[in-house]
DSSP file (Angstrom, degrees, kcal/mol; ACC not computed):
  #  RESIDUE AA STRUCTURE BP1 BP2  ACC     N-H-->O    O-->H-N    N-H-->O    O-->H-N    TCO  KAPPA ALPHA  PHI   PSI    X-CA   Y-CA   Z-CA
    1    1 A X     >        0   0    0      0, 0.0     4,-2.2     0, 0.0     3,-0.4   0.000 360.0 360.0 360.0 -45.8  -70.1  -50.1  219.9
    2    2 A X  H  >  +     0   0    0      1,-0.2     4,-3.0     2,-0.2     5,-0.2   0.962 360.0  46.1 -63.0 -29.9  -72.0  -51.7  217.0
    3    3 A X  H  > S+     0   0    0      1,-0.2     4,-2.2     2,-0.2    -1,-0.2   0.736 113.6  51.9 -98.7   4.5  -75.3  -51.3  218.8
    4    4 A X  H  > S+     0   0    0     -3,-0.4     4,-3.2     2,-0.2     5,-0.4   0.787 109.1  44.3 -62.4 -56.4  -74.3  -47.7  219.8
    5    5 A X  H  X S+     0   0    0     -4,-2.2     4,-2.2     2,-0.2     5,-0.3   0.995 117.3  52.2 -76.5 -59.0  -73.5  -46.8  216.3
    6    6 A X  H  X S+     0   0    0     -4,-3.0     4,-0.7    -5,-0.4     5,-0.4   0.948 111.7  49.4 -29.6 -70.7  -77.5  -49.0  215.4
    7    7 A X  H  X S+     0   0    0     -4,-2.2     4,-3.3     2,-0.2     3,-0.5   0.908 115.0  39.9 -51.4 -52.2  -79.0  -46.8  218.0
    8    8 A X  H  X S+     0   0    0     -4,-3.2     4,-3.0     1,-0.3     3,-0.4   0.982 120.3  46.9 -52.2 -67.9  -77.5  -43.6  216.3
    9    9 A X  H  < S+     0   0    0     -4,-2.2    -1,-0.3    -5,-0.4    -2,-0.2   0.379 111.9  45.2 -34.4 -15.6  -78.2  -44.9  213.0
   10   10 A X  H  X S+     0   0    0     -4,-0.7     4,-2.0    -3,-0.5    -1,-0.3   0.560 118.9  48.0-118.1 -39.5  -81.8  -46.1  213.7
   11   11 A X  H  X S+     0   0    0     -4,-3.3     4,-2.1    -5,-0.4    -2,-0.2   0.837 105.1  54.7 -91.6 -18.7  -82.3  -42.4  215.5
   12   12 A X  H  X S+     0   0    0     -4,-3.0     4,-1.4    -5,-0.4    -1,-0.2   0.913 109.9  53.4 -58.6 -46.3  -80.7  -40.5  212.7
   13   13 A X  H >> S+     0   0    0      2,-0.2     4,-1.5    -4,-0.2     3,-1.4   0.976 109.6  48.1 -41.7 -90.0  -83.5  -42.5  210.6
   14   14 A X  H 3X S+     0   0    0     -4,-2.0     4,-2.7     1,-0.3     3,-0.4   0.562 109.1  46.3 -11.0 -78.7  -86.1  -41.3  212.7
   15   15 A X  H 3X S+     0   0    0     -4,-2.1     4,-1.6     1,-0.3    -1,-0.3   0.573 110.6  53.6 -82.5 -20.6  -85.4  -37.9  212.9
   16   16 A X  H <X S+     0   0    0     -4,-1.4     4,-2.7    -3,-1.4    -1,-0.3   0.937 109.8  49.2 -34.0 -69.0  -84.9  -37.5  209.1
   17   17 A X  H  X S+     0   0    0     -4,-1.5     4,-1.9    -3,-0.4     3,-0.5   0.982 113.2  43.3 -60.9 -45.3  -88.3  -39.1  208.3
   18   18 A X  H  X S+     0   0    0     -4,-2.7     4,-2.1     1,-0.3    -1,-0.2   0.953 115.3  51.3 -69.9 -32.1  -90.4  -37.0  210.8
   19   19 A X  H >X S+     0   0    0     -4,-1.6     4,-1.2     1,-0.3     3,-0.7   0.928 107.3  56.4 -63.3 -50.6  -88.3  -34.0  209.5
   20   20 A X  H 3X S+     0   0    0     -4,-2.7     4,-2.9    -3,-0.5    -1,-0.3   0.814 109.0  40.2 -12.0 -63.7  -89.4  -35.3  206.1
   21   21 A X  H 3X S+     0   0    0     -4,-1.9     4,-2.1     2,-0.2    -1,-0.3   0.839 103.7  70.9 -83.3 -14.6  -93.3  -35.2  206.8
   22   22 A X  H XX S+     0   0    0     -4,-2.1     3,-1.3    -3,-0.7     4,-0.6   0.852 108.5  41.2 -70.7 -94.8  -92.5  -31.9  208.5
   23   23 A X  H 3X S+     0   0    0     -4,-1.2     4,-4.4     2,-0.3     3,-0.5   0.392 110.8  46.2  62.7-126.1  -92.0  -31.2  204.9
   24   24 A X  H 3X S+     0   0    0     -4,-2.9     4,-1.7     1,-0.3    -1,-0.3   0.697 110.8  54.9 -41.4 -53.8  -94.5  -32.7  203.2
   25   25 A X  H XX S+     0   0    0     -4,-2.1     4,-1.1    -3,-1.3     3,-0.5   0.872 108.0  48.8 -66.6 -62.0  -97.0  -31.4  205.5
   26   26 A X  H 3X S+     0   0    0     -4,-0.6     4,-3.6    -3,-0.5     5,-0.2   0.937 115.0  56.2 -26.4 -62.3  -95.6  -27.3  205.0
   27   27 A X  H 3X S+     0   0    0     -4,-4.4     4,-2.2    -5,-0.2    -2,-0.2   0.905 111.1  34.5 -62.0 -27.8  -95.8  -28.3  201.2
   28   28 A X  H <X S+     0   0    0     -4,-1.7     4,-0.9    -3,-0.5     5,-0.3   0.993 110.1  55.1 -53.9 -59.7  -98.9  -29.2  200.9
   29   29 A X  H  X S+     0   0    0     -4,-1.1     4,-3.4     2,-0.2    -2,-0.2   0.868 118.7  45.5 -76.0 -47.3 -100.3  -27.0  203.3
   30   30 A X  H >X S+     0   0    0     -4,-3.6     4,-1.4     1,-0.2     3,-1.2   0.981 109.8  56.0 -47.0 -73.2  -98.2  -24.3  200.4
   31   31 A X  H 3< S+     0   0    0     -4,-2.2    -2,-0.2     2,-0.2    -1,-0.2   0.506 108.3  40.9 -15.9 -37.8  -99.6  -26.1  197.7
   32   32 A X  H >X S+     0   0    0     -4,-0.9     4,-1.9     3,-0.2     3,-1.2   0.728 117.6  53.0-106.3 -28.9 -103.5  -25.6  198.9
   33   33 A X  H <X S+     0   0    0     -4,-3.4     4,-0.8    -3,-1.2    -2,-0.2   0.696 107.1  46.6 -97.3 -11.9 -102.6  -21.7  199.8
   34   34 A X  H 3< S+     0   0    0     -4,-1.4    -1,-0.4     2,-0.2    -2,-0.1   0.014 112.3  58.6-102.0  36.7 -101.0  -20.9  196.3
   35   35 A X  H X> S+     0   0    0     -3,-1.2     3,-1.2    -5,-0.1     4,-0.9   0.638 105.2  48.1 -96.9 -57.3 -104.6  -22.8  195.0
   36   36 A X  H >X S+     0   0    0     -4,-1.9     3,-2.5     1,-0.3     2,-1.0   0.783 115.8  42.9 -81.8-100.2 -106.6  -20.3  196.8
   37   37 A X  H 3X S+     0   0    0     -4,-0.8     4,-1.5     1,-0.4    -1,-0.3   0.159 112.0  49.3 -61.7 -12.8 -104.6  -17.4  195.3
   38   38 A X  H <> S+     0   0    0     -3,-1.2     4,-1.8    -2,-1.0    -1,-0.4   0.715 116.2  51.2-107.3 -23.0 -104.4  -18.7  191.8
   39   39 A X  H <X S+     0   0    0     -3,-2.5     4,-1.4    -4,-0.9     3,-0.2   0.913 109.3  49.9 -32.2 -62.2 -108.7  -19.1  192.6
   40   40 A X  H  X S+     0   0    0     -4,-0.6     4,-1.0     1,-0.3     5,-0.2   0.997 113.4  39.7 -71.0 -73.8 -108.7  -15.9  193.5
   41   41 A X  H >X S+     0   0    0     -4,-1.5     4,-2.8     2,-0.2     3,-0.7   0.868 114.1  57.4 -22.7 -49.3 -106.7  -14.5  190.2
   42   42 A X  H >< S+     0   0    0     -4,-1.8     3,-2.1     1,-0.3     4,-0.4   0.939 112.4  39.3 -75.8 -71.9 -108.9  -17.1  188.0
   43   43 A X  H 3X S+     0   0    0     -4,-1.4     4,-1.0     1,-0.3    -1,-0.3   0.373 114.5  54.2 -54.0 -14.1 -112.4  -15.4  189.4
   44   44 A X  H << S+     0   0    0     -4,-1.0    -1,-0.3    -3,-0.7    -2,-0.3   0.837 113.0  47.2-105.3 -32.1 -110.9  -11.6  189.2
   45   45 A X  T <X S+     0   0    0     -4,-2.8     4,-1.6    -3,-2.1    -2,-0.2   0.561 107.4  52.0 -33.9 -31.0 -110.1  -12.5  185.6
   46   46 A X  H  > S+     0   0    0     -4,-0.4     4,-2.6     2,-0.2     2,-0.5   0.886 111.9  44.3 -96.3 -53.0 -113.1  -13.8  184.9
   47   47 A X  H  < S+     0   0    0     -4,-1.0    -2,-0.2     2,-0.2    -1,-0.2   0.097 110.2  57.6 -88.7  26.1 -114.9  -10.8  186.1
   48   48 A X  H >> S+     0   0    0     -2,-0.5     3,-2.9     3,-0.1     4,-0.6   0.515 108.7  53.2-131.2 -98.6 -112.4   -8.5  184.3
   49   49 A X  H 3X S+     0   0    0     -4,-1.6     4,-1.9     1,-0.3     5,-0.2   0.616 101.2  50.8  34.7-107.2 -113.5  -10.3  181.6
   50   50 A X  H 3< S+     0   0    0     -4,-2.6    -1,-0.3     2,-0.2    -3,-0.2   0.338 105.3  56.7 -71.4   3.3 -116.9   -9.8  181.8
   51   51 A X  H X> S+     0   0    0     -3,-2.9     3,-1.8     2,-0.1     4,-1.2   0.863 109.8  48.4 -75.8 -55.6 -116.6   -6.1  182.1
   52   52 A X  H 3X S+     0   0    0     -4,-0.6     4,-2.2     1,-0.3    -2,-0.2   0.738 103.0  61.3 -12.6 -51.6 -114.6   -6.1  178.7
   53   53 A X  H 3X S+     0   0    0     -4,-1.9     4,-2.7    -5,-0.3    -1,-0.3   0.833 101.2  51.7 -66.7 -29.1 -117.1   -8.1  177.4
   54   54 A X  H <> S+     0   0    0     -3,-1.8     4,-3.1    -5,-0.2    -2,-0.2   0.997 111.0  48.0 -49.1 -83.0 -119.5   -5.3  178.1
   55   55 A X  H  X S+     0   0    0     -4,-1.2     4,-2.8     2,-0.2    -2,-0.2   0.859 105.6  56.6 -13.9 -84.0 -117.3   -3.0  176.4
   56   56 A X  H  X S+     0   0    0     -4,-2.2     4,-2.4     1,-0.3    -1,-0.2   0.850 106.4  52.4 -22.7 -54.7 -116.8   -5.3  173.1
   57   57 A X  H >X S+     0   0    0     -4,-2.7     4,-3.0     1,-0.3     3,-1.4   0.972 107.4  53.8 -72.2 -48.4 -120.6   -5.4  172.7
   58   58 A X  H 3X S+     0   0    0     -4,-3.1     4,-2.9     1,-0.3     5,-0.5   0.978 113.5  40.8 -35.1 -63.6 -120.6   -1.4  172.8
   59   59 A X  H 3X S+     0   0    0     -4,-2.8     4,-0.9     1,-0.3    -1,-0.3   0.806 110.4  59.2 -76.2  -7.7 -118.1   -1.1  170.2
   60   60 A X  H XX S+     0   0    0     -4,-2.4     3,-0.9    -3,-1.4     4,-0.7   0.952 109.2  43.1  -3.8 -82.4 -119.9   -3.9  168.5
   61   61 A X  H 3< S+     0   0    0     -4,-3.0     4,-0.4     1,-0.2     3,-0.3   0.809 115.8  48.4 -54.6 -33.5 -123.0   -1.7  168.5
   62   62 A X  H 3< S+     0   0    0     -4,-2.9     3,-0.3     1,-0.3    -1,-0.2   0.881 109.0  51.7 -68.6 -34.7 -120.9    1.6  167.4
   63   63 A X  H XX S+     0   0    0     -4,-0.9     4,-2.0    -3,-0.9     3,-0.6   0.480  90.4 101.5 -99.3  -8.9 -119.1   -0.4  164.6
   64   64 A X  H >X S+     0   0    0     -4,-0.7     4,-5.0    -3,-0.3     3,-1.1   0.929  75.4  51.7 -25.8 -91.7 -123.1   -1.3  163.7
   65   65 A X  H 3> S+     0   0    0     -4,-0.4     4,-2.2    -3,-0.3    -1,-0.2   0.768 110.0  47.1  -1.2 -69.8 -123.3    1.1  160.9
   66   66 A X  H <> S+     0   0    0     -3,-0.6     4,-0.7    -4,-0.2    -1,-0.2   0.850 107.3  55.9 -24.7 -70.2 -120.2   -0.3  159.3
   67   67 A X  H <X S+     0   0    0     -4,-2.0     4,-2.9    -3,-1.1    -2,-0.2   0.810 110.9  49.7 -74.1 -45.6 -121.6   -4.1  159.8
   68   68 A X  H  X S+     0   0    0     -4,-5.0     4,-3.6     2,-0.2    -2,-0.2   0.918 114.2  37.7 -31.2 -68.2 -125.0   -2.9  157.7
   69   69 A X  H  <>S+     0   0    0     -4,-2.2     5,-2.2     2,-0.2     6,-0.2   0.727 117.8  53.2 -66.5 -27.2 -123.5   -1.1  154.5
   70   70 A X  H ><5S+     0   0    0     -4,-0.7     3,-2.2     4,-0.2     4,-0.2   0.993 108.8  50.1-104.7 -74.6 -120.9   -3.8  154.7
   71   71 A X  H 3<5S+     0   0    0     -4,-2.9     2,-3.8     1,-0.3    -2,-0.2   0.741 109.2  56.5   2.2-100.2 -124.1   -6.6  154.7
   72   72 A X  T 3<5S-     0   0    0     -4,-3.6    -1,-0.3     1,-0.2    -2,-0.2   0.066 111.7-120.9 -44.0  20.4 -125.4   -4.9  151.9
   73   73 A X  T < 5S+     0   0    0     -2,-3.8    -1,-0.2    -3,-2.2    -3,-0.2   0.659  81.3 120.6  30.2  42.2 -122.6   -5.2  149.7
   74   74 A X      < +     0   0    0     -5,-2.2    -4,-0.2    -4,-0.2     2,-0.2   0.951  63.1  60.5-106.0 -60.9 -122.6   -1.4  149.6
   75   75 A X        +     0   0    0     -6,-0.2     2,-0.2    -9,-0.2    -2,-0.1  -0.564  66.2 166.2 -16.1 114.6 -118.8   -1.1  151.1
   76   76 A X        +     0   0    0     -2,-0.2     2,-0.3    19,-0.1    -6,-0.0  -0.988  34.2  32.0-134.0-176.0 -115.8   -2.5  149.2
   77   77 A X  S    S-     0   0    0     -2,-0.2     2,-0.3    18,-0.1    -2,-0.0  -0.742  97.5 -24.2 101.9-176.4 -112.4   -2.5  149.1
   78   78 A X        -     0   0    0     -2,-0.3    18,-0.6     1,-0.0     2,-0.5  -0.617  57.4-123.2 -84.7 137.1 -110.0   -1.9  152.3
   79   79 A X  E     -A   95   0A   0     -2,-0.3     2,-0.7    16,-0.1    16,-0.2  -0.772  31.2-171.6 -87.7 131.4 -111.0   -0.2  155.3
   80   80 A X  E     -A   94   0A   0     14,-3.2    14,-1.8    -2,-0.5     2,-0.2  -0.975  19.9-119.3-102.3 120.9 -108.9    2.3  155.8
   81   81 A X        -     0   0    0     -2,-0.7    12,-0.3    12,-0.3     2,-0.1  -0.630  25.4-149.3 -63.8 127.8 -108.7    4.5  159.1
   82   82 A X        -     0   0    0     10,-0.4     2,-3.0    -2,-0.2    10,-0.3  -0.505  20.9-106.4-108.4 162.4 -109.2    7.9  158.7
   83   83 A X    >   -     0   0    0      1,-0.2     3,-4.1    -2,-0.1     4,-0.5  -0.322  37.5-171.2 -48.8  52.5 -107.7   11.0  160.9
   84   84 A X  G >>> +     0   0    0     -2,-3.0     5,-1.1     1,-0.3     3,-1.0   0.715  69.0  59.5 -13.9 -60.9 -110.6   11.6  162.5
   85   85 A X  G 345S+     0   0    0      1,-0.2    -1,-0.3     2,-0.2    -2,-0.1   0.471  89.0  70.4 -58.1  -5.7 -109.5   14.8  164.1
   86   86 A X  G <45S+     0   0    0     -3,-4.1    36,-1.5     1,-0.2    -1,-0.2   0.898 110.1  36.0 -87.4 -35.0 -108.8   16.7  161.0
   87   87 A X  T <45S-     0   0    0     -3,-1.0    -2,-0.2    -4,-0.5    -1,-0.2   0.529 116.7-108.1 -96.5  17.1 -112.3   16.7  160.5
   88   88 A X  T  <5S+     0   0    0     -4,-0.7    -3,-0.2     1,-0.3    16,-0.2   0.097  75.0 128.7 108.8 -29.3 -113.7   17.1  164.0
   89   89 A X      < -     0   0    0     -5,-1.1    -1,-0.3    14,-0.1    14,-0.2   0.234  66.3-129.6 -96.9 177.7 -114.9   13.9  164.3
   90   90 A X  S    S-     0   0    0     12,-1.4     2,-0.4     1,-0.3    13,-0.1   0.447  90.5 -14.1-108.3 -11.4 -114.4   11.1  167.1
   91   91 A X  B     -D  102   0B   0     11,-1.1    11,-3.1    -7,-0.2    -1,-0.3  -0.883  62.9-178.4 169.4 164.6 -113.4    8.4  164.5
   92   92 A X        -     0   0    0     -2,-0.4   -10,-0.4   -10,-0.3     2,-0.3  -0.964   3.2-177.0-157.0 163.2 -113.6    7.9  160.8
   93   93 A X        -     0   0    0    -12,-0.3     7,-2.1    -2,-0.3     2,-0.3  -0.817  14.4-146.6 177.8 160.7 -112.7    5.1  158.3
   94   94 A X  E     -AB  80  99A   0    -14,-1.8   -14,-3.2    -2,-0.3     2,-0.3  -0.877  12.2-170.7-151.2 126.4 -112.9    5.0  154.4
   95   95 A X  E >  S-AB  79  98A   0      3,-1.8     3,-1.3    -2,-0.3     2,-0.4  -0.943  79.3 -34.3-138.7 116.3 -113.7    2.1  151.9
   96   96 A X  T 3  S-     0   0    0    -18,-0.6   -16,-0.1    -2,-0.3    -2,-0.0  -0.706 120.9 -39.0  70.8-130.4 -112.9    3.5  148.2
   97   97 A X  T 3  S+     0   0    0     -2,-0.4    46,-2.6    -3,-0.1     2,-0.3  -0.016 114.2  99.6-121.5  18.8 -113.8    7.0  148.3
   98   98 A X  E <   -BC  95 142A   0     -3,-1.3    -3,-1.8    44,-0.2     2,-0.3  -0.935  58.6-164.4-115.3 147.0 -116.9    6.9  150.4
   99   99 A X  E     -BC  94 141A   0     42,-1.8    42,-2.2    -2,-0.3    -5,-0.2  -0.778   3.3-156.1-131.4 149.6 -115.6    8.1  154.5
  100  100 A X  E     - C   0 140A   0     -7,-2.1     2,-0.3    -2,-0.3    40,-0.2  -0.812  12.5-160.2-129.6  93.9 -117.9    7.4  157.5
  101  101 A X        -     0   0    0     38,-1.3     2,-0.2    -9,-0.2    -9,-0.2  -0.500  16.4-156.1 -68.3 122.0 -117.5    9.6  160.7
  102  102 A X  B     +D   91   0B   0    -11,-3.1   -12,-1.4    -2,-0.3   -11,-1.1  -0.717  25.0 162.8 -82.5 143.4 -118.4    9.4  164.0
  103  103 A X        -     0   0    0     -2,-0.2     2,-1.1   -14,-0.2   -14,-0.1  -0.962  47.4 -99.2-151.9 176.2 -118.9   12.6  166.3
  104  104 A X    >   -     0   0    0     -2,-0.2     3,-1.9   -16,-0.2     6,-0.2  -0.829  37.6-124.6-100.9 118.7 -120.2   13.5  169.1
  105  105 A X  T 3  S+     0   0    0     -2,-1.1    -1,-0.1     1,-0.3    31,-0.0   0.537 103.6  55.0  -6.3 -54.6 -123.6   15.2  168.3
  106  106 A X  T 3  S+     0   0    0      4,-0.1    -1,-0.3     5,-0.0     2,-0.1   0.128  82.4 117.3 -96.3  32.3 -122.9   18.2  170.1
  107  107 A X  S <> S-     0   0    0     -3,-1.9     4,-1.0     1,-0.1     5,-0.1  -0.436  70.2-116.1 -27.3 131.9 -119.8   19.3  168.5
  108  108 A X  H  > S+     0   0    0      2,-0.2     4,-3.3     1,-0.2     3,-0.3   0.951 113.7  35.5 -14.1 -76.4 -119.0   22.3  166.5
  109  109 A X  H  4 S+     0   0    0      1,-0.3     4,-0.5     2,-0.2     5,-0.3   0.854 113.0  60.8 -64.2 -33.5 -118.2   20.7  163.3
  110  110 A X  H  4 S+     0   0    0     -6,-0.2     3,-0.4     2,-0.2    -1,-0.3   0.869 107.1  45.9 -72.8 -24.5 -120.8   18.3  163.9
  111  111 A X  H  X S+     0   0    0     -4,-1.0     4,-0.6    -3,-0.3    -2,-0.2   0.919 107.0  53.2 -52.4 -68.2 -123.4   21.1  164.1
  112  112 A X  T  <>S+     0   0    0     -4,-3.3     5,-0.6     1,-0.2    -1,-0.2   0.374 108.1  55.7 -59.6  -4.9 -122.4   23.1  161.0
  113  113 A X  T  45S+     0   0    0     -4,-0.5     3,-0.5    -3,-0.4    -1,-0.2   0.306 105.0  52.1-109.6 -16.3 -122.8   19.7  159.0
  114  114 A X  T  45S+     0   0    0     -5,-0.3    -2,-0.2     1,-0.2    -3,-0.1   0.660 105.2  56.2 -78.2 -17.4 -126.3   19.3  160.2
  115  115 A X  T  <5S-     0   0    0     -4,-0.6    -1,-0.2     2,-0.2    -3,-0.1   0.194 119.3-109.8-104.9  34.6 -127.0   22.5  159.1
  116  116 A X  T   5S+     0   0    0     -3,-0.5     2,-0.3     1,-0.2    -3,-0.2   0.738  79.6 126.9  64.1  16.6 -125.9   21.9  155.6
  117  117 A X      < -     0   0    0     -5,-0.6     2,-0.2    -6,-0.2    -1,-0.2  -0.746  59.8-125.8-107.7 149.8 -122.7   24.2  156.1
  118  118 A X        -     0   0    0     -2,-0.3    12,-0.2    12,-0.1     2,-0.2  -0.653  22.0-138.8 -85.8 160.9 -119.2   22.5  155.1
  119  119 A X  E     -E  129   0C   0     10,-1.8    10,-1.7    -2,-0.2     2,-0.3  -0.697  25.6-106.7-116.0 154.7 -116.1   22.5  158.0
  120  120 A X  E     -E  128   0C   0      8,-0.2     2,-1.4    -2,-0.2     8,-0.3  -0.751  27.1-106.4-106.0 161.6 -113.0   23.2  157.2
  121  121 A X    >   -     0   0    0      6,-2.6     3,-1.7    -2,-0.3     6,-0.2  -0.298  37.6-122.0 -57.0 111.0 -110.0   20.5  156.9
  122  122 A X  T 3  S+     0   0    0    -36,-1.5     3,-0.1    -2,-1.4   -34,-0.1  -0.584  89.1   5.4 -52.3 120.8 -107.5   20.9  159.8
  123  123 A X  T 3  S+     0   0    0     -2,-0.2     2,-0.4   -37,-0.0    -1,-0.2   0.464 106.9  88.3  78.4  35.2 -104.2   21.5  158.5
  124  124 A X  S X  S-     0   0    0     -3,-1.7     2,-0.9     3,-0.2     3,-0.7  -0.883  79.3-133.1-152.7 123.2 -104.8   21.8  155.1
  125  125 A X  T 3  S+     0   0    0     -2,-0.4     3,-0.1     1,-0.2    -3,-0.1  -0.577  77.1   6.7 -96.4 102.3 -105.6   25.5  154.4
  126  126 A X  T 3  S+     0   0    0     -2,-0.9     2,-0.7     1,-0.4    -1,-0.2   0.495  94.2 121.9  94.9   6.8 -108.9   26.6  152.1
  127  127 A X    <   +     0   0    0     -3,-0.7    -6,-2.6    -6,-0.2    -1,-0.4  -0.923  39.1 178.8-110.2 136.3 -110.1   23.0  151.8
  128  128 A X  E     -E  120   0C   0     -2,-0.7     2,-0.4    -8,-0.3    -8,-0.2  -0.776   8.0-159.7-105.4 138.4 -113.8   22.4  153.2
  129  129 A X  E     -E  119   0C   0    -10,-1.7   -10,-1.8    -2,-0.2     2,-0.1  -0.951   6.7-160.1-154.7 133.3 -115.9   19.1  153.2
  130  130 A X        -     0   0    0     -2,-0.4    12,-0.4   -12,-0.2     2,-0.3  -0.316  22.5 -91.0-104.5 175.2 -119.2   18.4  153.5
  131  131 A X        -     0   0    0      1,-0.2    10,-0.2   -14,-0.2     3,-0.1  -0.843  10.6-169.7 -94.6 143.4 -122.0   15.8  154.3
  132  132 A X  S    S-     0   0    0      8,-1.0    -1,-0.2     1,-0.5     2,-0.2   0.935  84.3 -34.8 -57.2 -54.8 -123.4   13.5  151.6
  133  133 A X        -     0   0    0      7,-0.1     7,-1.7     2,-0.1    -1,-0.5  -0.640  59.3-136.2-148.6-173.3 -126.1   12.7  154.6
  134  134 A X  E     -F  139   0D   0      5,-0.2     2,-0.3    -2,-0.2     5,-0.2  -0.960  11.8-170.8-150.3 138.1 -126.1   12.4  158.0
  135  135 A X  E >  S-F  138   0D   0      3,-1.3     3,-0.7     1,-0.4    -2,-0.1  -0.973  70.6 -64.1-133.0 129.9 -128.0    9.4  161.0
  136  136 A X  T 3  S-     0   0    0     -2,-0.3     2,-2.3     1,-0.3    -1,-0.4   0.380 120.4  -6.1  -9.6-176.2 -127.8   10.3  164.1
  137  137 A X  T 3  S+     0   0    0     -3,-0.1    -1,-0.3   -34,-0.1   -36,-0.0   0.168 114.7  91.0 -18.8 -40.3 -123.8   10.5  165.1
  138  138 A X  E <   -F  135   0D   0     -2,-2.3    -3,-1.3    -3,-0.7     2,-0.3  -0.210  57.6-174.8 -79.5 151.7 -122.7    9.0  161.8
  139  139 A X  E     -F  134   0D   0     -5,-0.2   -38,-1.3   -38,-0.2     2,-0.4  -0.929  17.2-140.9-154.1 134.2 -121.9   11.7  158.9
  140  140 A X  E     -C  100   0A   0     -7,-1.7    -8,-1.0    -2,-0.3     2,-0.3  -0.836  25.1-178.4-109.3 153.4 -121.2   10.4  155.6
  141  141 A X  E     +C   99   0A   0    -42,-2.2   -42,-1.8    -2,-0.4     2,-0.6  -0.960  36.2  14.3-143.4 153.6 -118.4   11.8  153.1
  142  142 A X  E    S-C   98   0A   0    -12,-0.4     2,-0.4    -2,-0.3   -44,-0.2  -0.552 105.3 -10.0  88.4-117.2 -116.7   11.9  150.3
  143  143 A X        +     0   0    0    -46,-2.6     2,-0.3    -2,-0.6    -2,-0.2  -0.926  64.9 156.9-126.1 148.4 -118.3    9.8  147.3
  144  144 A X        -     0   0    0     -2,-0.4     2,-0.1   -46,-0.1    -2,-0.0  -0.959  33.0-116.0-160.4 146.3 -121.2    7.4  147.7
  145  145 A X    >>  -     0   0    0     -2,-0.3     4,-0.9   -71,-0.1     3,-0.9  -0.500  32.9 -95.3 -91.4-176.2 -123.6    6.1  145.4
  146  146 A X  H >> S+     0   0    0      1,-0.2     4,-2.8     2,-0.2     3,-0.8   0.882 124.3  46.7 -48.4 -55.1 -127.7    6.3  145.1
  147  147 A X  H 34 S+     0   0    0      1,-0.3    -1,-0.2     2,-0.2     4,-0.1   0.652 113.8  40.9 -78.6 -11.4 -127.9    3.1  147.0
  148  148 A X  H <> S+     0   0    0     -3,-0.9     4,-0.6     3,-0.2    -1,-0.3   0.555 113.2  55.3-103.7  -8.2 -125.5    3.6  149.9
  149  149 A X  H XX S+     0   0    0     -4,-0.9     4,-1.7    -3,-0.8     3,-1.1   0.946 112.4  40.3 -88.9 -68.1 -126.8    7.2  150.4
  150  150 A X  H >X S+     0   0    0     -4,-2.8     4,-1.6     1,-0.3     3,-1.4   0.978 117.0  59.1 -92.3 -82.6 -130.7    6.0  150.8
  151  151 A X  H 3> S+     0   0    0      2,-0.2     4,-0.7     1,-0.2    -1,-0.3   0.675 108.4  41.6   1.5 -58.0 -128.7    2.8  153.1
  152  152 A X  H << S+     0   0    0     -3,-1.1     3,-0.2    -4,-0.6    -2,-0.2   0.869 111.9  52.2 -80.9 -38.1 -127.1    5.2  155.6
  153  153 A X  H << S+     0   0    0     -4,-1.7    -2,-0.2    -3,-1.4    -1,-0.2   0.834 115.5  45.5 -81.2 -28.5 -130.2    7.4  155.9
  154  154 A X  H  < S+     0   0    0     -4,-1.6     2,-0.8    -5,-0.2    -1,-0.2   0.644  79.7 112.1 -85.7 -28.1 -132.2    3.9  156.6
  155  155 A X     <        0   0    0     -4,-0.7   -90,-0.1    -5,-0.4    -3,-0.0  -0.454 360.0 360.0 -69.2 115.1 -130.0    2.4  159.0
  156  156 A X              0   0    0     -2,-0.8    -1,-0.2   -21,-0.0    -2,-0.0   0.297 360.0 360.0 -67.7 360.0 -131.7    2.3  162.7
């Protein structure tokens, strides 16, 4: 009986341990295949990324303008962000009383402010605004002195 109940006992063992690397051997084998997909993630990330980064530098370059006057100690105060769409424009922001606009070239409003004509404000009814100057997209507004006026017209 005892070496019956050893035999059982000794095959019970067995079949435990090999069940055991059966295992070990599925986890791993898990282990190496959730590698590859977290690989696979890292490298679409990375190239997700590096279109973004693309991106960044554009609005880098747009915000250009900005980064100049702002150099030159010609900007201070808070930047504010302005309603762009009340004056036509594609984006706007304000430090003190001097506004800077973006539009897109062929635009209405942006036309009639090349030509020296004022636009009127959207939603505010008999008010008009005009350009100090204008460099290609960029339209300046509102109040600016000598040296930020001759500045915006200079910026390449």
């Amino acid at each position: 009986m005892k070496k019956k109940f050893i035999a059982l006992l000794l095959a019970s063992t067995l079949a435990l341990s090999s069940t055991s690397v059966v295992f070990a051997d599925e986890k791993d084998d898990k282990i190496v295949e959730l590698q590859k997909q977290v690989d696979e993630m890292q490298k679409t990330i990375d190239d997700l990324n590096a279109e973004l980064d693309k991106y960044r530098s554009q609005d880098q370059q747009d915000n250009s303008m900005e980064d100049y006057l702002l150099d030159k100690n010609l900007l201070s105060g808070d930047r504010i962000e302005m309603a762009a769409d009340m004056v036509g424009a594609l984006s706007g922001f304000k430090y003190g009383d001097t506004e800077i606009y973006e539009y897109d070239t062929s635009s209405e409003e942006y036309q009639e402010l090349s030509s020296g004509n004022s636009i009127p404000l959207k939603g505010v009814d008999g008010y008009t605004v005009g350009a100090l100057a204008i460099n290609g997209k960029y339209v300046l507004m509102g109040e600016a002195s000598d040296d930020l006026v001759k500045a915006f017209k200079d910026f390449k």
